[in-house]
C-alpha positions as CSV (number, residue, x, y, z in Angstrom):
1,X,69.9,-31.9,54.8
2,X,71.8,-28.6,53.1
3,X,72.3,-30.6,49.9
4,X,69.0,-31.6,50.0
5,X,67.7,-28.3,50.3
6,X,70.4,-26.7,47.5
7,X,68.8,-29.8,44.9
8,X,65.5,-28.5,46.0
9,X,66.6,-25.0,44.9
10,X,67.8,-25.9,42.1
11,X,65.0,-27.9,40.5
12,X,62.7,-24.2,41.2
13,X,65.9,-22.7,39.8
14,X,67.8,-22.6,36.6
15,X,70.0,-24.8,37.6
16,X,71.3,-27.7,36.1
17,X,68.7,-29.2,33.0
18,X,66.6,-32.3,33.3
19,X,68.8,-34.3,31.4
20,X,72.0,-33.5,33.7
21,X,72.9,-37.0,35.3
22,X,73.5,-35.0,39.2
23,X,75.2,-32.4,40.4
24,X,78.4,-33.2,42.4
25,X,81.2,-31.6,44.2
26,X,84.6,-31.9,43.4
27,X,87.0,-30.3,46.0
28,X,84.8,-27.7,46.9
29,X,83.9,-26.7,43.2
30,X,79.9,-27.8,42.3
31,X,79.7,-29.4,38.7
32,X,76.5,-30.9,36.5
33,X,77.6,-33.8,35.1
34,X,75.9,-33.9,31.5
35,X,75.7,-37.5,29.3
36,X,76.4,-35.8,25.7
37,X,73.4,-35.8,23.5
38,X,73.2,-36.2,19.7
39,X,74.2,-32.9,18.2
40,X,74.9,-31.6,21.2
41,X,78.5,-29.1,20.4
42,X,81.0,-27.6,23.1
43,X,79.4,-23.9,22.4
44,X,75.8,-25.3,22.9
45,X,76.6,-26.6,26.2
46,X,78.6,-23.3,27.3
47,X,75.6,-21.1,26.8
48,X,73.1,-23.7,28.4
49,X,75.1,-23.9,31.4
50,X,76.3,-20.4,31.6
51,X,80.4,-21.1,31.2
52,X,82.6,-20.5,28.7
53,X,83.9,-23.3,26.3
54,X,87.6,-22.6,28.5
55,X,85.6,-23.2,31.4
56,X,84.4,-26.6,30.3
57,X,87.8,-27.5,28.5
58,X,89.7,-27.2,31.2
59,X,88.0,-29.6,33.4
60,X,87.3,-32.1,30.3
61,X,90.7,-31.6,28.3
62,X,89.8,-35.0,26.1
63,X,86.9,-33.1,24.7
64,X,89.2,-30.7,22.9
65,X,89.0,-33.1,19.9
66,X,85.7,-33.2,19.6
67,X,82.0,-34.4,21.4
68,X,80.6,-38.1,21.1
69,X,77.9,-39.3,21.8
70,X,77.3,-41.5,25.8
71,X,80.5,-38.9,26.9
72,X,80.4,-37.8,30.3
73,X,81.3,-34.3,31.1
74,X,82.0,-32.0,34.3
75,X,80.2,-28.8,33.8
76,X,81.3,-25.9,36.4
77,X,77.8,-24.8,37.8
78,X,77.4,-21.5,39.7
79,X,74.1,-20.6,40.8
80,X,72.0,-17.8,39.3
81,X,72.1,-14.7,41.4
């Protein structure tokens, strides 16, 4: 019922963006997960999402070398205040 109500809140929100798979938690930590688009860049998804490039790195160390395309990435999600 809660996680229903937090999705809720987040589609009236701006929470994660319409072409996020879900949102899931991970020991205790929320994350989008985001399919990779074309053109799509590490800096382009840190300022949609709110997190630094770090932030994303460091829970998706294989995209260090670069993005492709169908790639599945955790994005750490804290809500708007």
């Amino acid at each position: 019922m809660i996680k229903t109500i937090f999705l809720l809140a987040l589609a009236w929100s701006d929470g994660p963006q319409s072409d996020s798979l879900r949102l899931e938690t991970i020991n205790g930590q929320a994350f989008v997960i985001h399919e990779v688009g074309e053109k799509e860049t590490l800096y382009g998804l840190s300022k949609r999402y709110g997190v630094t490039v770090a932030r994303v790195l460091e829970f998706n160390p294989s995209a260090d070398g670069g993005l492709e395309v169908g790639q599945i990435l955790k994005i750490p999600y804290q809500a708007k205040s």
